[in-house]
ZASEMI-230959 format. One record per residue (C-alpha): residue in three letters; z, y, x. Coordinates in pm, whole numbers, padded with zeros to 5 digits, always signed. Each point is the difference from the previous one (the first is absolute). Example, Ala and Ser with C-alpha at 12.3 -4.5 7.8 and 13.67 -1.06 7.14 Angstrom:
BEGIN
ALA+00780-00450+01230SER-00066+00344+00137
This chain:
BEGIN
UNK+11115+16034+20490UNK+00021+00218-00281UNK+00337+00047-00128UNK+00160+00103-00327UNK+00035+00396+00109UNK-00346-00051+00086UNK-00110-00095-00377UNK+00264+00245-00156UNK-00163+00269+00192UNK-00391-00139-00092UNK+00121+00012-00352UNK+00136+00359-00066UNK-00340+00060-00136UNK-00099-00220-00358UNK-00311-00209+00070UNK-00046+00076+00389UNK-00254-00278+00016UNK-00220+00158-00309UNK-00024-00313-00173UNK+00074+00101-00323UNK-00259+00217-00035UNK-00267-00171+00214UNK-00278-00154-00206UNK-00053-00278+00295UNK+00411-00083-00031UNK-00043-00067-00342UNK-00288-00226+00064UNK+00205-00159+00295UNK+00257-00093-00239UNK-00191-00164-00224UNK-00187-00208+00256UNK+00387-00136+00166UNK+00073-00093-00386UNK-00344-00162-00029UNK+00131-00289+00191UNK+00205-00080-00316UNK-00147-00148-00336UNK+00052+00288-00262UNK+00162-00230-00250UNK+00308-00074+00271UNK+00282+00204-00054UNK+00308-00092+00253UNK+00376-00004-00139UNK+00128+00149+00298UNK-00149+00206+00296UNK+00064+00196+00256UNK-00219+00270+00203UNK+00209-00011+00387UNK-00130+00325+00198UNK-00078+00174-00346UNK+00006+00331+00104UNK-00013+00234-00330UNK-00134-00275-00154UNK-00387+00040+00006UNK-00047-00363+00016UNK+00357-00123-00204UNK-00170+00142-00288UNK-00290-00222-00088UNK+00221-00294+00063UNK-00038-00237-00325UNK+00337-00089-00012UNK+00273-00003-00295UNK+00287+00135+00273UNK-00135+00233+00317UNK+00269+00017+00293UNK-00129+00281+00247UNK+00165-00017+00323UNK-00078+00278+00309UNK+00201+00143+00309UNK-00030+00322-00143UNK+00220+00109-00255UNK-00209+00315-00062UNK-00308-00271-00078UNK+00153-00210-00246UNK+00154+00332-00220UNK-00341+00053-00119UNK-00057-00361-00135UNK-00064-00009-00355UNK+00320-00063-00199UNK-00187-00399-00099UNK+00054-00066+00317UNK+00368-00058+00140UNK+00041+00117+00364UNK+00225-00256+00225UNK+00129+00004+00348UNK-00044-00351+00017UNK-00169-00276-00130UNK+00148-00125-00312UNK-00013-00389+00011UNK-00355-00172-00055UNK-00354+00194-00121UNK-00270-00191-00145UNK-00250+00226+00231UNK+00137+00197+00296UNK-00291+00253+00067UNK-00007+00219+00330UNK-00297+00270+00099UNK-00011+00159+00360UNK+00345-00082+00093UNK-00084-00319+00201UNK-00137+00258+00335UNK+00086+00048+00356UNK+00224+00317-00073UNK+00168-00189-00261UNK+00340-00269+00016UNK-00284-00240-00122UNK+00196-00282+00114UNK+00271+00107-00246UNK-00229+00122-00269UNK-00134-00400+00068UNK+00345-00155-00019UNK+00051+00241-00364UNK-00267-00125-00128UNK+00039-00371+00101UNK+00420+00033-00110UNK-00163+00115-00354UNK-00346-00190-00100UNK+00046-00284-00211UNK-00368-00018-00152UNK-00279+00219+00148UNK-00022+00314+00272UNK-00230+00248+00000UNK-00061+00173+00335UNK-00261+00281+00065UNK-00056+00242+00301UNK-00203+00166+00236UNK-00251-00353+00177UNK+00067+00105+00317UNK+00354+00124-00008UNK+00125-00321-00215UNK+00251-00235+00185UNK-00074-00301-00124UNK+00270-00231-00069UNK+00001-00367-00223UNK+00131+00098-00361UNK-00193-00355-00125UNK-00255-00118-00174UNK-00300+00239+00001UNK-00068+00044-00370UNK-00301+00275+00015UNK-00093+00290+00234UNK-00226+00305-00007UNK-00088+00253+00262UNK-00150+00354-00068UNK-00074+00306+00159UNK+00274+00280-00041UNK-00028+00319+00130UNK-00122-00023+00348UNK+00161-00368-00012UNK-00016-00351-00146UNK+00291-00111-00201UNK+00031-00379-00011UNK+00251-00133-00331UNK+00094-00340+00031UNK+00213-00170-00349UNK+00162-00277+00136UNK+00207-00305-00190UNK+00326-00087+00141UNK+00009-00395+00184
């Protein structure tokens, strides 16, 4: 499993994934936020696994919460967006992107995210590397290729 040292390490160098710059991240993005209607803008979210915050940015929320194992990670959030070391109380949408994998505490990413959701999650990933767990009601779903990959987002509405 990979462990903090292990991210703090993978981080030393800004944007080790390339997504920032990568034409096909951008479009990525946009097609994990498709799954929610333009006009919805949540009061309170939180992006759990949110790295340097790729993803936490296009979340269309009033408050952002970024939360990541690695420290080094979550200094290069956006100042909008308030780093926390745990969740703080309920979030309207609880959204999650490749943490929920084999090398992963996915089981404790899953209980997070379940300790936190109070309206919708929004979990995206690698198909074939996803655990899949029951977060509730399946609102929507999309698959698409990615890289050499298909990534499968899934917005689902708390029971």
């Amino acid at each position: 499993m990979q462990t903090k040292q292990d991210l703090e390490l993978w981080y030393q160098i800004p944007d080790q994934w390339g997504y920032f710059s990568n034409p096909e991240d951008l479009r990525r993005r946009e097609l994990i936020f498709s799954l929610i209607p333009e006009h919805v803008i949540y009061k309170k979210a939180i992006d759990i696994g949110c790295g340097e915050g790729f993803i936490t940015r296009a979340i269309p929320a009033s408050i952002v919460h970024g939360l990541d194992l690695s420290d080094t990670a979550v200094s290069r959030l956006p100042k909008d967006i308030k780093a926390v070391i745990h969740p703080e109380d309920k979030y309207d949408l609880v959204v999650s992107t490749g943490t929920l994998y084999q090398q992963y505490d996915h089981k404790s990413i899953y209980d997070t995210i379940m300790s936190c959701a109070s309206e919708h999650i929004l979990i995206s990933g690698i198909s074939d590397w996803l655990i899949d767990y029951d977060f509730g009601e399946v609102i929507n779903t999309i698959s698409f290729p990615y890289r050499e990959f298909n990534q499968r987002t899934t917005l689902y509405r708390i029971k």
